[in-house]
C-alpha positions in Angstrom: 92.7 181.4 152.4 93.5 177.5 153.8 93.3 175.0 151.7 92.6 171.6 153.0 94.8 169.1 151.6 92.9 166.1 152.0 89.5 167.7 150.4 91.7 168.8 148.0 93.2 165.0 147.2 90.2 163.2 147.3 88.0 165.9 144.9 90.2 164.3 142.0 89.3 161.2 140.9 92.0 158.7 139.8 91.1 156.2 136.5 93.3 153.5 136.2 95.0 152.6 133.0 95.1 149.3 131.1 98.5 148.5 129.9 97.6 146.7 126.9 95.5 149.9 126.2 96.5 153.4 127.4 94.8 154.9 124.7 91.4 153.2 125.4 90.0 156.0 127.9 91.1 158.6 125.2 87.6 160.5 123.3 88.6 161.2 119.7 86.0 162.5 117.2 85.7 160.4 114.3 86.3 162.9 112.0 89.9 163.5 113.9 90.8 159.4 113.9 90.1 159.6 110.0 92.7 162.5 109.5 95.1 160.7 111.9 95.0 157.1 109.9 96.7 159.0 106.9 100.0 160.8 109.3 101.6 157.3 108.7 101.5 157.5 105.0 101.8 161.2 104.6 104.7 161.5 107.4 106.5 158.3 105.0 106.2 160.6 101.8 107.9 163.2 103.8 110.9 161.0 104.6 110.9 160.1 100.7 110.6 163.4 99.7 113.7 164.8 102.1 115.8 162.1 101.3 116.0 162.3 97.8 116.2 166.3 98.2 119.4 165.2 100.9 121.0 163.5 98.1 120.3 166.4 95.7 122.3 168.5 97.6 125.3 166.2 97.8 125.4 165.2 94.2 123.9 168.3 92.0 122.5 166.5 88.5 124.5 169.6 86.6 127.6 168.1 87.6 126.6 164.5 86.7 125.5 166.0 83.2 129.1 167.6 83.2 131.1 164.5 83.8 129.2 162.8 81.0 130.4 165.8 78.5 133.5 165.6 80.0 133.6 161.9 79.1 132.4 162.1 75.6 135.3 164.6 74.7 138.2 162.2 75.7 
């Protein structure tokens, strides 16, 4: 089977994109742009939500509470 390379470049057609809008020829449902304004907010809870767990790891509360007993019996 032969294929002929310049049918086979000129079947697809080529759109040009705007640089101050590469996302403009994009077709989103509206349902999916509502879900997609909240990733901001939720992915920013997430970076909350790690860091403090981060810092729970490196400096347990028990031993905090421990240092304070410590300090009350001298």
């Amino acid at each position: 089977m032969q294929v002929d390379l310049n049918e086979l470049v000129n079947s697809y057609e080529v759109v040009p994109v705007s640089l101050s809008d590469p996302f403009k020829a994009l077709v989103v449902e509206p349902s999916t742009m509502e879900i997609l304004r909240f990733l901001p907010i939720i992915a920013f809870i997430a970076l909350i939500i790690t860091a403090v767990w981060r810092q729970g790891k490196k400096f347990p509360v028990k031993a905090l509470s421990d240092m304070n007993q410590k300090n009350n019996q001298d």
